[in-house]
PDB file of N, CA, C and O in Angstrom:
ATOM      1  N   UNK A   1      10.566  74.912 244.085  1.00  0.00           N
ATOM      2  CA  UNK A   1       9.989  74.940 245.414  1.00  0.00           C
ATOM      3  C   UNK A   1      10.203  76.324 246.011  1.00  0.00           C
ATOM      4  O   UNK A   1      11.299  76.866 246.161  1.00  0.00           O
ATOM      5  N   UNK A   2       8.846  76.893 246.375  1.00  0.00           N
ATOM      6  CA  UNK A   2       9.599  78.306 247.296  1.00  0.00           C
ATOM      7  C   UNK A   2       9.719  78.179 248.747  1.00  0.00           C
ATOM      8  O   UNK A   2       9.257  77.432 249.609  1.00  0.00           O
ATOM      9  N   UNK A   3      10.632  79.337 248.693  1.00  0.00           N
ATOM     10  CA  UNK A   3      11.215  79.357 250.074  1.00  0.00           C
ATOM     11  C   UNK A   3      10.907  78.977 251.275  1.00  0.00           C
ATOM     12  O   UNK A   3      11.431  78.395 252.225  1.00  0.00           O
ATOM     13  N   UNK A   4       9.574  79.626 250.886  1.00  0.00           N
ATOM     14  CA  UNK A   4       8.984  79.788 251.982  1.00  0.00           C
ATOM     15  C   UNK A   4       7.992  78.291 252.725  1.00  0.00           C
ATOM     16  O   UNK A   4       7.238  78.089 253.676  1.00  0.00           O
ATOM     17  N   UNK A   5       8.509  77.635 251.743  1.00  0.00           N
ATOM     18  CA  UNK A   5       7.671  76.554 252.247  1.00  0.00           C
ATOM     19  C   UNK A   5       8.734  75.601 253.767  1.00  0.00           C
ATOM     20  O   UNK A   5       8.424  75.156 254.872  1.00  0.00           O
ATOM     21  N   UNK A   6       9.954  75.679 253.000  1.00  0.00           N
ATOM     22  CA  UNK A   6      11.339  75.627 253.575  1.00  0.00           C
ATOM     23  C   UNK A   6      11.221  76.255 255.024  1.00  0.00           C
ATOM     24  O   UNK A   6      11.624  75.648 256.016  1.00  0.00           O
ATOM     25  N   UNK A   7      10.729  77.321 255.074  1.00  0.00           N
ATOM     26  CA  UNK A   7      11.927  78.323 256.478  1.00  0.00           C
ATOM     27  C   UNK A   7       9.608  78.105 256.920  1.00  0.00           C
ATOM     28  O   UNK A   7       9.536  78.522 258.076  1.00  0.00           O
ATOM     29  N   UNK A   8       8.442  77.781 256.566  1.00  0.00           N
ATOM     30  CA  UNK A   8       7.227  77.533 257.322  1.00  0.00           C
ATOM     31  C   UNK A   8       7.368  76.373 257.940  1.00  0.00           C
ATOM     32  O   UNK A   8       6.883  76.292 259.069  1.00  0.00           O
ATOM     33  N   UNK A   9       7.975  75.340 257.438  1.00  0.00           N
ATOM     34  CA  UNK A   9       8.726  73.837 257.844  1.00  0.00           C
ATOM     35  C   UNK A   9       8.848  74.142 258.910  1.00  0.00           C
ATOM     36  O   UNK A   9       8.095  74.034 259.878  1.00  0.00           O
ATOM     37  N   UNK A  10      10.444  74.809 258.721  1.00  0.00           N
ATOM     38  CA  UNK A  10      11.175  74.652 260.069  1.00  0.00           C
ATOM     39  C   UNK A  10      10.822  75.071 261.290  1.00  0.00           C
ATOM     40  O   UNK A  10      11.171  74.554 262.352  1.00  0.00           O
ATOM     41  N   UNK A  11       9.927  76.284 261.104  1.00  0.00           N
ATOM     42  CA  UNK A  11       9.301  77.463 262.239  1.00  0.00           C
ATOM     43  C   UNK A  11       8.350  76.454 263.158  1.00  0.00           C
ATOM     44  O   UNK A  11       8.396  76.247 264.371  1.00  0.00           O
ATOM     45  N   UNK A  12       7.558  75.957 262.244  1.00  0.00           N
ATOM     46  CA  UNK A  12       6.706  75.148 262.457  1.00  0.00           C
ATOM     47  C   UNK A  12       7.082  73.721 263.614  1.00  0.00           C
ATOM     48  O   UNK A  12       6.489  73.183 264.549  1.00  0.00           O
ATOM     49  N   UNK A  13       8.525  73.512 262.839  1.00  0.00           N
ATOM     50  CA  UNK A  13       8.719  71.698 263.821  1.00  0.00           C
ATOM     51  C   UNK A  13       9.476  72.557 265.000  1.00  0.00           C
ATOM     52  O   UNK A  13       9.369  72.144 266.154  1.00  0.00           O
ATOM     53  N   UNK A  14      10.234  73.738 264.735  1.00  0.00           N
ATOM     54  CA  UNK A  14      10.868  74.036 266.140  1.00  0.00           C
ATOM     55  C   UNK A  14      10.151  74.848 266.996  1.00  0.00           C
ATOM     56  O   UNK A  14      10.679  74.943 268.105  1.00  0.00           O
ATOM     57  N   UNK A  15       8.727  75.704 266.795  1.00  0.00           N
ATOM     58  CA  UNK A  15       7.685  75.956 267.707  1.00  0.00           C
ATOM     59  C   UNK A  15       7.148  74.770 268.137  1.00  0.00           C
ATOM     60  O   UNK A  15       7.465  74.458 269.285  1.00  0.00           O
ATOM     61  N   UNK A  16       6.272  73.860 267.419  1.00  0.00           N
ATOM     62  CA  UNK A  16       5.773  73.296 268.401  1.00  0.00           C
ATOM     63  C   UNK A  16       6.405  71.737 269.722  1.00  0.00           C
ATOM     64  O   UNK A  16       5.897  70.899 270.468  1.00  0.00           O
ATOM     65  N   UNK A  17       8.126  72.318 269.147  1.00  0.00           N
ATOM     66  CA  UNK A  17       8.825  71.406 270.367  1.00  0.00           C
ATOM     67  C   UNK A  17       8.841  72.322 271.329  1.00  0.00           C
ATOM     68  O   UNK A  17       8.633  72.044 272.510  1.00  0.00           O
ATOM     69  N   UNK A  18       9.135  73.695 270.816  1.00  0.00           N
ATOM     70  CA  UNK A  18       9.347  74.953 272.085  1.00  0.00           C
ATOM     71  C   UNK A  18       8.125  74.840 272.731  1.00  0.00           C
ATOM     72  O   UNK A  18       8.203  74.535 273.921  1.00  0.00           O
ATOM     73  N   UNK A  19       6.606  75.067 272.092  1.00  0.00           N
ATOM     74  CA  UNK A  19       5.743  74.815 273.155  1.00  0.00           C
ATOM     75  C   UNK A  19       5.529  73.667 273.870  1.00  0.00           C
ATOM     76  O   UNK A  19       5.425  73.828 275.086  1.00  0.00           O
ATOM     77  N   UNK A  20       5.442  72.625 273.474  1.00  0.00           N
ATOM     78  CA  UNK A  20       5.529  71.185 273.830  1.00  0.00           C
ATOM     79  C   UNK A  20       6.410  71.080 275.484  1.00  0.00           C
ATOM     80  O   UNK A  20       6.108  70.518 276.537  1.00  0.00           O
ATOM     81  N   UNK A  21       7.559  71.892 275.073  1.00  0.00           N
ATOM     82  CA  UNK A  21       8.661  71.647 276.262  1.00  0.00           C
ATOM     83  C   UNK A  21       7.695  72.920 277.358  1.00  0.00           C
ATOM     84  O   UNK A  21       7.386  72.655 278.520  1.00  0.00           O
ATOM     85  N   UNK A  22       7.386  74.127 276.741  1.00  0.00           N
ATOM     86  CA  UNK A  22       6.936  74.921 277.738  1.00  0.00           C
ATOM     87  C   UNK A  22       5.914  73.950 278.619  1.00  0.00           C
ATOM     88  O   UNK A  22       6.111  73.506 279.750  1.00  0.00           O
ATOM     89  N   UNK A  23       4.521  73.718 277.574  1.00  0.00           N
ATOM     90  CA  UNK A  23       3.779  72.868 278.224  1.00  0.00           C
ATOM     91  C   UNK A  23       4.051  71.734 279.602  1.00  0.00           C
ATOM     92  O   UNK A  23       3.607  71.612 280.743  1.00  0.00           O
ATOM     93  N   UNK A  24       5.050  71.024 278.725  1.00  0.00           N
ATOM     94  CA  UNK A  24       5.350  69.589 279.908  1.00  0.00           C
ATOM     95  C   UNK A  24       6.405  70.170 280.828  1.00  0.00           C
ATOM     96  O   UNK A  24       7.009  69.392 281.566  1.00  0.00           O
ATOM     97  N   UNK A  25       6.730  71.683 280.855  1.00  0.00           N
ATOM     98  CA  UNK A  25       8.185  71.609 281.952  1.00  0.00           C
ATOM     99  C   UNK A  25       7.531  72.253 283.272  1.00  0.00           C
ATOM    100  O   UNK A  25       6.470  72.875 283.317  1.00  0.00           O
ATOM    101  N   UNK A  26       8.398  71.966 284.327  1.00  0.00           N
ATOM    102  CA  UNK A  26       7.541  72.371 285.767  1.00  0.00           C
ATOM    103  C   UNK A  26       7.591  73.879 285.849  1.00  0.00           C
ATOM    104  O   UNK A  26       8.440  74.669 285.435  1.00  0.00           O
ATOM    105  N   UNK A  27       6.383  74.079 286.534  1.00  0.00           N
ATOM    106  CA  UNK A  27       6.154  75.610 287.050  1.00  0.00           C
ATOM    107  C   UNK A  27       7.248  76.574 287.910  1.00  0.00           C
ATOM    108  O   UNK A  27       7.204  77.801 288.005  1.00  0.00           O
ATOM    109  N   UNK A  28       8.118  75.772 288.432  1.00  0.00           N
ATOM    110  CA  UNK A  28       9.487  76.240 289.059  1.00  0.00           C
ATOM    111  C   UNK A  28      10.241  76.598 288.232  1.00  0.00           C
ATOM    112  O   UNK A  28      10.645  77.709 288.577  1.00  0.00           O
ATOM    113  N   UNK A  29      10.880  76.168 286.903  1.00  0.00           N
ATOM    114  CA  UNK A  29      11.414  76.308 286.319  1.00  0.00           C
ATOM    115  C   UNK A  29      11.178  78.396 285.529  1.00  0.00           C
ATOM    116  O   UNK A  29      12.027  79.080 284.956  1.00  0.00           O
ATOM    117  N   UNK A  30       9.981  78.682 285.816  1.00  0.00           N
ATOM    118  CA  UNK A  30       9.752  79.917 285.588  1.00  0.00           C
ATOM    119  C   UNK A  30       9.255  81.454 286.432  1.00  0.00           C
ATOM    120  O   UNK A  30       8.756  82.523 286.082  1.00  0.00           O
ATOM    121  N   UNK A  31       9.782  80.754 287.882  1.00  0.00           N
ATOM    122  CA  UNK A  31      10.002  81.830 289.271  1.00  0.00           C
ATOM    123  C   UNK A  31      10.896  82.428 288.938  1.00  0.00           C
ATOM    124  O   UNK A  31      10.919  83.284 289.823  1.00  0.00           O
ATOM    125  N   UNK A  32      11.967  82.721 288.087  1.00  0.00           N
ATOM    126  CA  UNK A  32      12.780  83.824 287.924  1.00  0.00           C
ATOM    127  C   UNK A  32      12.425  84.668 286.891  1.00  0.00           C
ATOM    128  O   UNK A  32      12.811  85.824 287.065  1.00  0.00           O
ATOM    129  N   UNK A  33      11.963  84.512 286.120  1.00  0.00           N
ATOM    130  CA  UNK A  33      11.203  85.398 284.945  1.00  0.00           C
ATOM    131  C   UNK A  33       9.842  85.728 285.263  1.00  0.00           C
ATOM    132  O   UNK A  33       9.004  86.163 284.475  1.00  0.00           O
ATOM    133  N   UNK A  34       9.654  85.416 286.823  1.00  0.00           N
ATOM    134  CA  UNK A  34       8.355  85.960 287.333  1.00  0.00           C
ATOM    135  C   UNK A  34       7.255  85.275 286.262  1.00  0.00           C
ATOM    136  O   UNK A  34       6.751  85.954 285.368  1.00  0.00           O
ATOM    137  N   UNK A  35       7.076  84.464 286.372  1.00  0.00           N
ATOM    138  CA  UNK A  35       5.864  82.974 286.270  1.00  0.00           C
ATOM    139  C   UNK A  35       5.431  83.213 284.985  1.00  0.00           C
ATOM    140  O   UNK A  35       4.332  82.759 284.667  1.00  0.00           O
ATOM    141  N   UNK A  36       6.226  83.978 284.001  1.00  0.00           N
ATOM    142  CA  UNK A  36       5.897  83.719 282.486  1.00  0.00           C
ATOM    143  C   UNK A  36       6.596  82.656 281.857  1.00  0.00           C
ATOM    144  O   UNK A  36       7.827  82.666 281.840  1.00  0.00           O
ATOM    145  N   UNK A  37       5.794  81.537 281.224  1.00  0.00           N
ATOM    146  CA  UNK A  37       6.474  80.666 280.866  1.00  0.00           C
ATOM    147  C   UNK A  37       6.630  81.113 279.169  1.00  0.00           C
ATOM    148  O   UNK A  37       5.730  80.962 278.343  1.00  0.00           O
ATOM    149  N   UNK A  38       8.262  81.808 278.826  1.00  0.00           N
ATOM    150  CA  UNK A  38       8.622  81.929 277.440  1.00  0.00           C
ATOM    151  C   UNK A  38       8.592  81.104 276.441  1.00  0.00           C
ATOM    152  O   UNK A  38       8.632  81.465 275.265  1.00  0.00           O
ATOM    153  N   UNK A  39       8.496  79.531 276.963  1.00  0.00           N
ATOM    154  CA  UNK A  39       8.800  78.599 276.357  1.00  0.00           C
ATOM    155  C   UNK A  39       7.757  78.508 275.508  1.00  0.00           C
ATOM    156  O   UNK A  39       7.938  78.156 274.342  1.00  0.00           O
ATOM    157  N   UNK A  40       6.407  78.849 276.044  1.00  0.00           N
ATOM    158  CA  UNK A  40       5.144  78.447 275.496  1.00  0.00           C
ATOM    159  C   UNK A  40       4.759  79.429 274.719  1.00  0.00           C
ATOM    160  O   UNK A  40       4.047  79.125 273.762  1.00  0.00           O
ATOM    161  N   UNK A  41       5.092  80.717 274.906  1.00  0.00           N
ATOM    162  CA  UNK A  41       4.466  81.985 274.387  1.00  0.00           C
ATOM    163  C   UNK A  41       5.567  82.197 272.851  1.00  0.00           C
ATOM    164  O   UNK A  41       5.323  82.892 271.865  1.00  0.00           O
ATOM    165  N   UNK A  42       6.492  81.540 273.052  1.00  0.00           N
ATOM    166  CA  UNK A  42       7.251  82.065 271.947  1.00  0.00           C
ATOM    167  C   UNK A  42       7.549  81.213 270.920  1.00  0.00           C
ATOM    168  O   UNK A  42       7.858  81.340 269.735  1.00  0.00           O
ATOM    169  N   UNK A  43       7.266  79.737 272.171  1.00  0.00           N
ATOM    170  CA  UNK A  43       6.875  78.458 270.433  1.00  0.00           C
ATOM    171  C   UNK A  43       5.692  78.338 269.717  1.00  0.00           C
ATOM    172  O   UNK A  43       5.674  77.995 268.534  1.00  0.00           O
ATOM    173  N   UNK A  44       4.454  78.669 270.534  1.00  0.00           N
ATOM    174  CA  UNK A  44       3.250  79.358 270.142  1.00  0.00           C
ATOM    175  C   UNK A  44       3.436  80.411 268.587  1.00  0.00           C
ATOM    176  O   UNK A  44       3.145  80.219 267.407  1.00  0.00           O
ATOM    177  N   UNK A  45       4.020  81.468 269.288  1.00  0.00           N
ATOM    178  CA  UNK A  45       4.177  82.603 268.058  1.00  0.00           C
ATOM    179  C   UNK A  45       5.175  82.008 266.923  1.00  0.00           C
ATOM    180  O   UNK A  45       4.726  82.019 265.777  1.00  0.00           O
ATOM    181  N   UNK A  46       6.147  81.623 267.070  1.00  0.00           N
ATOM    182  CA  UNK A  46       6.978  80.214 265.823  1.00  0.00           C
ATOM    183  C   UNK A  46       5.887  79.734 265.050  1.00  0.00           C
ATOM    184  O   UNK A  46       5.633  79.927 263.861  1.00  0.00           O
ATOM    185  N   UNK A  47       5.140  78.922 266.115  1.00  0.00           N
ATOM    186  CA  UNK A  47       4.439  77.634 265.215  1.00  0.00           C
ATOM    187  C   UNK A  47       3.132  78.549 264.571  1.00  0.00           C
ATOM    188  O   UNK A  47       2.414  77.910 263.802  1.00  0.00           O
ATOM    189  N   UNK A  48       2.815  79.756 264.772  1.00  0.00           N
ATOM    190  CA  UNK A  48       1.432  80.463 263.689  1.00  0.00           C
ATOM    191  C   UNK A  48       2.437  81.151 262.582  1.00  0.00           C
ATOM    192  O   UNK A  48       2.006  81.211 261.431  1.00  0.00           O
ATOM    193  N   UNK A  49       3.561  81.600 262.815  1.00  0.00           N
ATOM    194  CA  UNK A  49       4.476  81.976 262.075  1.00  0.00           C
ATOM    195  C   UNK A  49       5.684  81.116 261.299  1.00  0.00           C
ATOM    196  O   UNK A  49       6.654  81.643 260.754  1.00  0.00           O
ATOM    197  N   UNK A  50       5.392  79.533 261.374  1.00  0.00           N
ATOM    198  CA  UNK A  50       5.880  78.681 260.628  1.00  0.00           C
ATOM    199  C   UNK A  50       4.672  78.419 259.527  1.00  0.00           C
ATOM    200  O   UNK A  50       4.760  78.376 258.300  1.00  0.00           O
ATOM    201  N   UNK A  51       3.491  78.257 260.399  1.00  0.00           N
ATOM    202  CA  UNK A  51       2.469  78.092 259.936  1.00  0.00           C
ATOM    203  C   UNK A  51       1.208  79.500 258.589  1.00  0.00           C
ATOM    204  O   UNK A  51       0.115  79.447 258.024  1.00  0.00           O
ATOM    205  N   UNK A  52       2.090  80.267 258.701  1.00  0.00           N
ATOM    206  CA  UNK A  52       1.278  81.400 258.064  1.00  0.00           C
ATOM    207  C   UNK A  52       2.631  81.400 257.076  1.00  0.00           C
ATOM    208  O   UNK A  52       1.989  81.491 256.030  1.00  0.00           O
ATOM    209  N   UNK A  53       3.655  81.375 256.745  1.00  0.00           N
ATOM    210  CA  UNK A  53       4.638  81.046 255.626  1.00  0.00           C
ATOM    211  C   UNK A  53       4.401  79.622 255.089  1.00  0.00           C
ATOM    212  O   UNK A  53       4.433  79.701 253.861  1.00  0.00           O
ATOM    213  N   UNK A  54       4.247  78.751 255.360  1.00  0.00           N
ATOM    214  CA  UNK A  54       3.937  77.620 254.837  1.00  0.00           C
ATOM    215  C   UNK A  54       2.334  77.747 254.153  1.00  0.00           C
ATOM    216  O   UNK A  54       2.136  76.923 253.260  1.00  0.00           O
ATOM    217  N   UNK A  55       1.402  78.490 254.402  1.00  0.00           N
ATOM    218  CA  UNK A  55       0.516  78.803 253.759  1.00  0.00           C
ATOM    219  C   UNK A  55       0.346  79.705 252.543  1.00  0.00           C
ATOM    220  O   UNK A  55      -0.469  79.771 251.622  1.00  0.00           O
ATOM    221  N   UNK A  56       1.297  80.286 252.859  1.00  0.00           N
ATOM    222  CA  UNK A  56       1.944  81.431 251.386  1.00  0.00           C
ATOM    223  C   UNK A  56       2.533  81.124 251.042  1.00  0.00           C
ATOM    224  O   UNK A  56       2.840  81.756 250.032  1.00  0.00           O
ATOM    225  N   UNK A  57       3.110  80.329 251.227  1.00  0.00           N
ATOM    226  CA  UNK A  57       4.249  79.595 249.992  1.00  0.00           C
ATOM    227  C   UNK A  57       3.504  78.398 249.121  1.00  0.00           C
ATOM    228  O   UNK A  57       3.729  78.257 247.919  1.00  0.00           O
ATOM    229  N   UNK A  58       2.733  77.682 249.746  1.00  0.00           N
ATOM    230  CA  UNK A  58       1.555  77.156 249.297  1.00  0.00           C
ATOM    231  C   UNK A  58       0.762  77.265 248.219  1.00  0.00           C
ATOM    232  O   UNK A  58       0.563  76.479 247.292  1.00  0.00           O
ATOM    233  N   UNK A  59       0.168  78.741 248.541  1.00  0.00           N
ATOM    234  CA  UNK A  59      -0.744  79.470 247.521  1.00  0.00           C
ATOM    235  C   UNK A  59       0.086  79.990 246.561  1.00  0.00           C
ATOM    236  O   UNK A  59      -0.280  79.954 245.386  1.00  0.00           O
ATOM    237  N   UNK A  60       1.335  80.553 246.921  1.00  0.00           N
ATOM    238  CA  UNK A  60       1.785  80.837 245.205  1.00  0.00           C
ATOM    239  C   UNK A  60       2.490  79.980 244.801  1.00  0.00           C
ATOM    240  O   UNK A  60       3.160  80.394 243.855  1.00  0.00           O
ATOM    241  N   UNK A  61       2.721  78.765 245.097  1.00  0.00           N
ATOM    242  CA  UNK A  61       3.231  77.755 244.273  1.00  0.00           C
ATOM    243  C   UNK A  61       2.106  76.993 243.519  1.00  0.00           C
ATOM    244  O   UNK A  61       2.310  76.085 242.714  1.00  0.00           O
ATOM    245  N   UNK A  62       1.043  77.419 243.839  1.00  0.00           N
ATOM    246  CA  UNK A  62      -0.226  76.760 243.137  1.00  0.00           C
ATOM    247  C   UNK A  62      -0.925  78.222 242.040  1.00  0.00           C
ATOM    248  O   UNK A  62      -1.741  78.002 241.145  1.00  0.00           O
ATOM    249  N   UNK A  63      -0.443  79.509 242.338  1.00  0.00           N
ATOM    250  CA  UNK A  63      -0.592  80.227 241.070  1.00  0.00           C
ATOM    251  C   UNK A  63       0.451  80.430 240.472  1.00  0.00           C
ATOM    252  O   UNK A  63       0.312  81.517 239.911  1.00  0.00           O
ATOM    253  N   UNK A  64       1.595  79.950 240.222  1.00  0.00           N
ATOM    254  CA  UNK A  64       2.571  79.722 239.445  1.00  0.00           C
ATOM    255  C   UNK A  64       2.200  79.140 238.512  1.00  0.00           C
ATOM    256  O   UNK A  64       2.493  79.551 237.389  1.00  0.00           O
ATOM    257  N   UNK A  65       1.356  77.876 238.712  1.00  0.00           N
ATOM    258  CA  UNK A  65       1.404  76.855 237.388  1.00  0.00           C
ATOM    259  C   UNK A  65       0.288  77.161 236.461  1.00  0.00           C
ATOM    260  O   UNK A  65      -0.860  77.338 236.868  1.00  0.00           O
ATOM    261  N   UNK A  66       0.639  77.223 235.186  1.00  0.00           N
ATOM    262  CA  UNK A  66      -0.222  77.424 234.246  1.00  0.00           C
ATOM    263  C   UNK A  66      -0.556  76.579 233.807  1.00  0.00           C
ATOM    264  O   UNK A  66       0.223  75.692 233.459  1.00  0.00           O
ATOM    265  N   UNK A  67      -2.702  76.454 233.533  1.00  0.00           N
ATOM    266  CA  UNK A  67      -3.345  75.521 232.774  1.00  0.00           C
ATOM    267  C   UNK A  67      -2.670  75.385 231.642  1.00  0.00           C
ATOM    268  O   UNK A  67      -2.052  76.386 231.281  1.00  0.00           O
ATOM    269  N   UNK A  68      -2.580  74.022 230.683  1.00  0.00           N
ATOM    270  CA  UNK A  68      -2.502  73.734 229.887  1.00  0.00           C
ATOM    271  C   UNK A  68      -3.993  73.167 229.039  1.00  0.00           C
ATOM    272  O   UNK A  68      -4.915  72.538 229.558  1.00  0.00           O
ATOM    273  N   UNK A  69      -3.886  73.587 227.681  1.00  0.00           N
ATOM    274  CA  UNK A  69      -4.998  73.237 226.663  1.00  0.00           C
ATOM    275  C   UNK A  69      -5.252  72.120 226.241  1.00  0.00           C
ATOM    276  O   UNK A  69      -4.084  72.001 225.870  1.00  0.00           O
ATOM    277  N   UNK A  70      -5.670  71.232 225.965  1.00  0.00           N
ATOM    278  CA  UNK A  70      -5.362  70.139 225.559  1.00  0.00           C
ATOM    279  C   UNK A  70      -5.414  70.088 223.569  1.00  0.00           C
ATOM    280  O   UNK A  70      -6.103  70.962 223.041  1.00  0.00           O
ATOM    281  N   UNK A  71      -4.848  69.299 222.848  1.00  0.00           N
ATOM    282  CA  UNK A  71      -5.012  69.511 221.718  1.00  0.00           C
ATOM    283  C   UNK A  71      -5.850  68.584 221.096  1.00  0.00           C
ATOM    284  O   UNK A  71      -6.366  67.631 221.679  1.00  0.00           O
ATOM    285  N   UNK A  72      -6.007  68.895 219.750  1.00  0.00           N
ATOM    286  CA  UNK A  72      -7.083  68.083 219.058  1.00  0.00           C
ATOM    287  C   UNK A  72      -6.636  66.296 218.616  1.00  0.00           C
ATOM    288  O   UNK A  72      -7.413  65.481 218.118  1.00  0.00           O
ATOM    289  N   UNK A  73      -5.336  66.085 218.941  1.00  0.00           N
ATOM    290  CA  UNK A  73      -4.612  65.176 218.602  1.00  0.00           C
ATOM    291  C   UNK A  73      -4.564  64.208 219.471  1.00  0.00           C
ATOM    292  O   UNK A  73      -4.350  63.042 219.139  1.00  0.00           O
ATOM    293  N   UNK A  74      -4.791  64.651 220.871  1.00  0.00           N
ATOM    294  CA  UNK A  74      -4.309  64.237 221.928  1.00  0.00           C
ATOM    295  C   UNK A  74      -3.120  64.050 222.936  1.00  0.00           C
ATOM    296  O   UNK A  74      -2.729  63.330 223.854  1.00  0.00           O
ATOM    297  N   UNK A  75      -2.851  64.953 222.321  1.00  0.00           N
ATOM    298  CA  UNK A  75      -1.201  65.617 223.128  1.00  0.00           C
ATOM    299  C   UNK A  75      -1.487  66.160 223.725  1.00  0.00           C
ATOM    300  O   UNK A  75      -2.676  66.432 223.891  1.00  0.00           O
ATOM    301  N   UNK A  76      -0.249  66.756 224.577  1.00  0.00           N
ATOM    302  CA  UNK A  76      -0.279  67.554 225.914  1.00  0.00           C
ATOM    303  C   UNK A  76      -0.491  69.133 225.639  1.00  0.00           C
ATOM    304  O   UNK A  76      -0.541  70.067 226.439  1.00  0.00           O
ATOM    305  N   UNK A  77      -0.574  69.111 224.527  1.00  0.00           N
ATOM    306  CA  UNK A  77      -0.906  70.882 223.916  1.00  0.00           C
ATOM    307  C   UNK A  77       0.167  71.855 224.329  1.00  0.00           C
ATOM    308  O   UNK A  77       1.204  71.380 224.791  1.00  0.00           O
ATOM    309  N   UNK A  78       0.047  73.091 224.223  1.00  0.00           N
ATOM    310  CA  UNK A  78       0.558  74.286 224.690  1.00  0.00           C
ATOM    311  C   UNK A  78      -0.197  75.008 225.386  1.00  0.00           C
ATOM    312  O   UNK A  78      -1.417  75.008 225.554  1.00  0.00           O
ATOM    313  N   UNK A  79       0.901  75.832 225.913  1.00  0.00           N
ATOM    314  CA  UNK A  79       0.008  76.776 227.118  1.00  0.00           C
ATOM    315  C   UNK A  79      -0.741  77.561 226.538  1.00  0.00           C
ATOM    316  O   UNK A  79      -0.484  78.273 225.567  1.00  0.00           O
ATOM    317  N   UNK A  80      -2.335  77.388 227.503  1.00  0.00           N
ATOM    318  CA  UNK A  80      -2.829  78.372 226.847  1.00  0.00           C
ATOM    319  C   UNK A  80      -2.491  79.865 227.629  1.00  0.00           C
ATOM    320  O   UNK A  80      -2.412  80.196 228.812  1.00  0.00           O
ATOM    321  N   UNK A  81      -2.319  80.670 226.165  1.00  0.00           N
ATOM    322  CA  UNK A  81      -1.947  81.968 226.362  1.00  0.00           C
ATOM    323  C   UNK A  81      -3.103  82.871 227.052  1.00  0.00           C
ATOM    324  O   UNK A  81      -4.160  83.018 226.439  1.00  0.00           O
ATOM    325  N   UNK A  82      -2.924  83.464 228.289  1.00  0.00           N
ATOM    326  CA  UNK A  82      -3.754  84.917 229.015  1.00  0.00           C
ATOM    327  C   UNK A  82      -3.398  86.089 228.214  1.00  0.00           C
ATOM    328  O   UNK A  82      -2.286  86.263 227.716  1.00  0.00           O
ATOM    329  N   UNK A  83      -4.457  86.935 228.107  1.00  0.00           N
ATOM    330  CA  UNK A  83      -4.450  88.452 227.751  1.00  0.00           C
ATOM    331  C   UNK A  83      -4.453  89.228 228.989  1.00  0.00           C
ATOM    332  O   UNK A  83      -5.355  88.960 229.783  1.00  0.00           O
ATOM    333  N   UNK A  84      -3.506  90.257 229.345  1.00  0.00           N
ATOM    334  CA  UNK A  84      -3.505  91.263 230.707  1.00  0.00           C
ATOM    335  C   UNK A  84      -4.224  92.455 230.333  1.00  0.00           C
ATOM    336  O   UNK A  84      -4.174  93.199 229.354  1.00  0.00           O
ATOM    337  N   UNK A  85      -4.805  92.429 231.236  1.00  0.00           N
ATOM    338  CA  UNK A  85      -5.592  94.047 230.955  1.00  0.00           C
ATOM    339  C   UNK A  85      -4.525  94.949 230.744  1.00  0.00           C
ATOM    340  O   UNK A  85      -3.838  95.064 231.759  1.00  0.00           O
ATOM    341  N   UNK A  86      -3.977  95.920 229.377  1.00  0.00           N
ATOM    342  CA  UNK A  86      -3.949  96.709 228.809  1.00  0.00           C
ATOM    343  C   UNK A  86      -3.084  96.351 227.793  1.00  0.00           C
ATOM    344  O   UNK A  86      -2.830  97.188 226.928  1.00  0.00           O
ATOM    345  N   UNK A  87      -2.429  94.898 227.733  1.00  0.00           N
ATOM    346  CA  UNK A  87      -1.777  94.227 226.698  1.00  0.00           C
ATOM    347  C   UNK A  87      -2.456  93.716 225.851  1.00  0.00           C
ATOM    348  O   UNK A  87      -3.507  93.091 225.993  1.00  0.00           O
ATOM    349  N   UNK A  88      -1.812  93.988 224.807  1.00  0.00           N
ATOM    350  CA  UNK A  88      -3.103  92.942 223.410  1.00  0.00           C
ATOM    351  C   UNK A  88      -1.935  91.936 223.114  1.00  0.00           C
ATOM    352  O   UNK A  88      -0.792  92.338 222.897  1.00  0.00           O
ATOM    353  N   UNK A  89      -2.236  90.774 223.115  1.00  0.00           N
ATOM    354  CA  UNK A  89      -1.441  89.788 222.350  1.00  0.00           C
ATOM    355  C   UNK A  89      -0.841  89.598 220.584  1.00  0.00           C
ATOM    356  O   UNK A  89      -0.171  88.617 220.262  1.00  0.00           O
TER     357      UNK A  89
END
């Protein structure tokens, strides 16, 4: 499992309680920071940034895995082998 799927999780469930709380908390609560509500702006940026690691961790855990061939027998075969551009097998 990569990491990153781990630490997109977490970003993810603890932004969108941070915005959630910004959202539902009263407008008083943010007259001293002069009427920016942090709560919302910064669980916001969490939850696209839980959310943009959980998408890359995603995609290369899905080019990690290599097709397999199937064989003439009906077994699970071996991998089939790639050639890299400037390697010869």
């Amino acid at each position: 499992m990569d990491v990153r799927l781990a630490i997109g999780a977490l970003f993810s469930i603890l932004g969108a309680f941070l915005a959630s709380f910004g959202i539902a908390s009263d407008k008083a609560l943010y007259e001293r920071s002069l009427g920016v509500n942090i709560n919302l702006e910064w669980g916001l940026v969490m939850l696209g940034f839980g959310l943009i690691m959980a998408i890359l961790g995603r995609d290369r855990s899905r080019a990690d895995v290599e097709p397999r061939t199937a064989a003439k027998d009906g077994s699970a075969g071996e991998r089939e082998k790639t050639s890299r551009p400037g390697k010869q097998a």
